[in-house]
N, C-alpha and C positions, 0 to 999 in steps of 0.2 A: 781308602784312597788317601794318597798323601795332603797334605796341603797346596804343593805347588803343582801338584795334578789338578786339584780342584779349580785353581785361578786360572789356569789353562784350559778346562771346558768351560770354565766361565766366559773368559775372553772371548774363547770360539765361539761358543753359542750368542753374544753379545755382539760380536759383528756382524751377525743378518740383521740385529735394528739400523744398521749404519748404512746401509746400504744404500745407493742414491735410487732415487723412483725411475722408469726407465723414460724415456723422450719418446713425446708424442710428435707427430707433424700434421701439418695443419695445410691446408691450399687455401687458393681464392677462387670459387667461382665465376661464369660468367653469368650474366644475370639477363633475360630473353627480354627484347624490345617490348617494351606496354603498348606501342603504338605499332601500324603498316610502316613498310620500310617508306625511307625519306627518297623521293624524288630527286636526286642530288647526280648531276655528271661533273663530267671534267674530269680531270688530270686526277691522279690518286693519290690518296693520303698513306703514306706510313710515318711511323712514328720513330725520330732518328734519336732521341732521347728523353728521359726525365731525371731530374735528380730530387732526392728523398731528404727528409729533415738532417742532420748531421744527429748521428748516432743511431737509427732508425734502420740504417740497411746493413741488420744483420740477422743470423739465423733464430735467435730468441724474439719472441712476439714482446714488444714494448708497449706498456699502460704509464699514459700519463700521471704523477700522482700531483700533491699540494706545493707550492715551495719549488717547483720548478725541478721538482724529482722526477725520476720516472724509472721505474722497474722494469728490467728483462728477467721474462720467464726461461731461463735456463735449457729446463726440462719440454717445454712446451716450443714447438720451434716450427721457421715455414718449411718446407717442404723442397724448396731452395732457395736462391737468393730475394729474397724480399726485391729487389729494383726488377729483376728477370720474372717474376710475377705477378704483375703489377702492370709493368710494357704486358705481356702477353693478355693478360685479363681485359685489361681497353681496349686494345687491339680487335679481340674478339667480343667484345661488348660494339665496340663499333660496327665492323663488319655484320654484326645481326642486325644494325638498324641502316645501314647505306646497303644500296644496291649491290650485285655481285660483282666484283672487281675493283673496288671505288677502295677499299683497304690493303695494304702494302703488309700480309698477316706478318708475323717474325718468321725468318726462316726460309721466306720466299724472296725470290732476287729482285733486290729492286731496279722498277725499268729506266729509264735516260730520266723521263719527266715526271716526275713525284713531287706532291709538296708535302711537306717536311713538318711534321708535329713535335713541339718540344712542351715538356710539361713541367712547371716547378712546385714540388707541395713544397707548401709550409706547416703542413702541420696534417699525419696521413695517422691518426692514433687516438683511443679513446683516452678519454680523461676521469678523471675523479668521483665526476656526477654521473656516468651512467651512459654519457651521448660518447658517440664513434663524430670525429672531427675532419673531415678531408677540405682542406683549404690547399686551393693551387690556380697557379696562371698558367696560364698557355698562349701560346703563340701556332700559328698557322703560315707557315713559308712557302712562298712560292717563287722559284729562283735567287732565293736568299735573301730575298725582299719580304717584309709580314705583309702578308695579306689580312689579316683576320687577328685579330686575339679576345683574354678575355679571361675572367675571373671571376671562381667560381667558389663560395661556400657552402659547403654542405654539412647535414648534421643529421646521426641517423641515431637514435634511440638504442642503447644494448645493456645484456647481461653483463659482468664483467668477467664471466668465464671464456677462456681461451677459444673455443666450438662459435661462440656466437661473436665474438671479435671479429673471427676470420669472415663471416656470414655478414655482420654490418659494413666490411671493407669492402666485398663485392658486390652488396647493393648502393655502397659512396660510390662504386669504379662504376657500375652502370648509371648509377644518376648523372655521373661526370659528362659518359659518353650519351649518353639525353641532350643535356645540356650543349654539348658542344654540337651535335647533330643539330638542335635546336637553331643554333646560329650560321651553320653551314646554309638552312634551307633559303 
């Protein structure tokens, strides 16, 4: 075998190490009420927005790190848009703990009189030490007027492997919707 034959299977064969790992995707569950549904009528709640930390609502899962870093898993990604799974996970975290009809799910038309859930994280991602962080306000609208708000911290203990990220975000999105049922009563 010549020599520039040899550099040539070398090469070849040297580019399966290079090869990028393939993309996992990841979801959020939704997490089943602890409690009997909450006794709540009136007028029904959908949720007409939330907006997500800046930099945050993209397809790589983000870990907070030190220093005000923060790492996107590349390879590790959600399943779809991060802001679109998140509205649909509350959504249906709520709906398990209000009565039937009382949530406005995604997808379904919303009727004339609806009040209007807006959600703001500040901060929807684990960090350094190990805890998953979901810090967000909310406001509860009712003809454009708040009826309701309210601010909520939570903090949920995790691995920092990607599997158990996505699993501490849906037990924050259910503590959320606890939470705000809690205040609804």
């Amino acid at each position: 075998m010549t020599r520039r034959a040899l550099i040539f299977v070398l090469l070849v064969a040297g580019c399966g190490f290079l090869k990028r790992p393939p993309n996992q995707f990841y979801s959020l569950d939704t997490i089943a009420a602890p409690a009997p549904l909450a006794s709540v009528g009136g007028v029904p709640i959908g949720i007409d927005g939330i907006e997500l930390p800046p930099g945050f609502d993209r397809r790589g899962i983000v870990v907070r790190g030190a220093d005000h870093k923060f790492e996107v898993r590349g390879t590790h990604q959600w399943a779809s848009s991060l802001e679109e799974m998140v509205i649909h996970t509350l959504a249906f975290d709520l709906a398990s703990r209000l009565p039937n009809g009382m949530v406005v799910l995604p997808g379904q038309a919303k009727p004339a009189a609806m009040r209007s859930l807006y959600v703001t994280f500040e901060d929807l991602a684990p960090g350094p030490d190990g805890v998953f962080i979901l810090d967000a306000r909310w406001t509860l609208t009712s003809t454009g007027a708040p009826e309701m708000a309210g601010h909520e911290l939570i903090t949920v203990n995790t691995a920092m492997e990607s599997p158990a990220i996505a699993a501490a975000m849906s037990q924050a999105l259910g503590m959320l919707a606890d939470r705000m049922v809690g205040k609804l009563r």
